[in-house]
N, C-alpha and C positions, 0 to 999 in steps of 0.2 A: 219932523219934531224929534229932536233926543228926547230917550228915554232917561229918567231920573233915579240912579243908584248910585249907591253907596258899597264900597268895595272893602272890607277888612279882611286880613289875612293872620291866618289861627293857627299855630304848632304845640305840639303834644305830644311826649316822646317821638316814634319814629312818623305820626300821622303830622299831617299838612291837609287845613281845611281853607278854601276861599269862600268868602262870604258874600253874597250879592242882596242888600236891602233894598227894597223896593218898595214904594209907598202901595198899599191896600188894606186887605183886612185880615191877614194873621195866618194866612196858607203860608207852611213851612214845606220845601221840597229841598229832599237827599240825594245827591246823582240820580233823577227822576222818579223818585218813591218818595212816595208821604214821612213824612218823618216818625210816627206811629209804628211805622210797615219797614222804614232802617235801622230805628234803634227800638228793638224790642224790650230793652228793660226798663222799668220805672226811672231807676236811676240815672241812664243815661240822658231819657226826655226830662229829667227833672235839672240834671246837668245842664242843658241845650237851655232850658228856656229863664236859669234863673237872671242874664240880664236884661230882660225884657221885661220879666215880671218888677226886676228893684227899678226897673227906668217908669211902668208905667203905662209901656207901647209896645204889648202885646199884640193887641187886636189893631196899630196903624201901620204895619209894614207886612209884606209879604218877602221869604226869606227863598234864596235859593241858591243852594249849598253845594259845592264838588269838596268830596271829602275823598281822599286817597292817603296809602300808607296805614301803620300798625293798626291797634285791634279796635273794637266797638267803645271802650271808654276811652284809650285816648284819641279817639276821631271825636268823639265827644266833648271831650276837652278843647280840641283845635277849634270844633267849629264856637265853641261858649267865648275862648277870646277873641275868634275872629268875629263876632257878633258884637260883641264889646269896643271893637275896633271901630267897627263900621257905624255904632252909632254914635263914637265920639266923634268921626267925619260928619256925621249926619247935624250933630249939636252937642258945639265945644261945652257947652252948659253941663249936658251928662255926665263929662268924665271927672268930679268932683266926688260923684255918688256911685259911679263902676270901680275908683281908684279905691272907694273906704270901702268897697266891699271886695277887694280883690280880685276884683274881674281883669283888669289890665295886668297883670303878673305873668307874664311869659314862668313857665314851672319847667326851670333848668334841669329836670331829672333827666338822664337820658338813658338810653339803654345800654349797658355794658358789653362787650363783644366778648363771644368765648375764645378762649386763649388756645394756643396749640398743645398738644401733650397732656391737656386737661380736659375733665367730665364737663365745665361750662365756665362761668365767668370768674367764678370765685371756688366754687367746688371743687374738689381732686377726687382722683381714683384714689382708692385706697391701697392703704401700702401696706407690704407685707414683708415683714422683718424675716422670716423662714421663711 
């Protein structure tokens, strides 16, 4: 017997989340840690779970996340579109209601690289006339 998932794929500045939906009852696993026990902040579990919560299906999918690359909120970020993702695979119906709420919005910011001869991306050393 296949097993029945749903695969969306999530980026956020330099993070990159795959998302694996799986029908059950609302167990979320982070590179194999509870989701609680990866993302320590309010904010970020509150990030993770808001398209579940506007879809509805929370408590009918079990979620299970490889999240790699940049820091705690934008892995946060990756995995919230690639959730997004995987439930418009799951049901064309949803992306009507993730689309008004800008769930499906890939967020073009990217990180800026620091330049050579300078303190970072856009900052200079300071200069000194004497």
């Amino acid at each position: 017997m296949a097993l029945l998932q749903y695969l969306g794929t999530g980026r956020r500045k330099r993070a990159v989340a795959r998302v694996f939906l799986r029908p059950g009852t609302g167990k979320m696993t982070v590179n194999g840690k509870a989701m609680e026990e990866y993302f320590t902040t309010y904010t970020a579990r509150a990030l993770v779970r808001q398209p579940l919560l506007a879809t509805e299906t929370a408590d009918k999918f079990d979620l299970l996340v490889n999240a790699d690359g940049g820091g705690v909120i934008g892995q946060a970020g990756a995995v919230r579109l690639g959730i997004a993702r995987a439930l418009c695979e799951f049901n064309l119906e949803l992306r009507g209601k993730l689309k008004g709420e800008g769930f499906l919005t890939r967020d073009a910011r990217e990180h800026e690289r620091k330049k050579y001869g300078q303190k970072g991306a856009r900052s200079r050393f300071q200069f000194s006339k004497r």
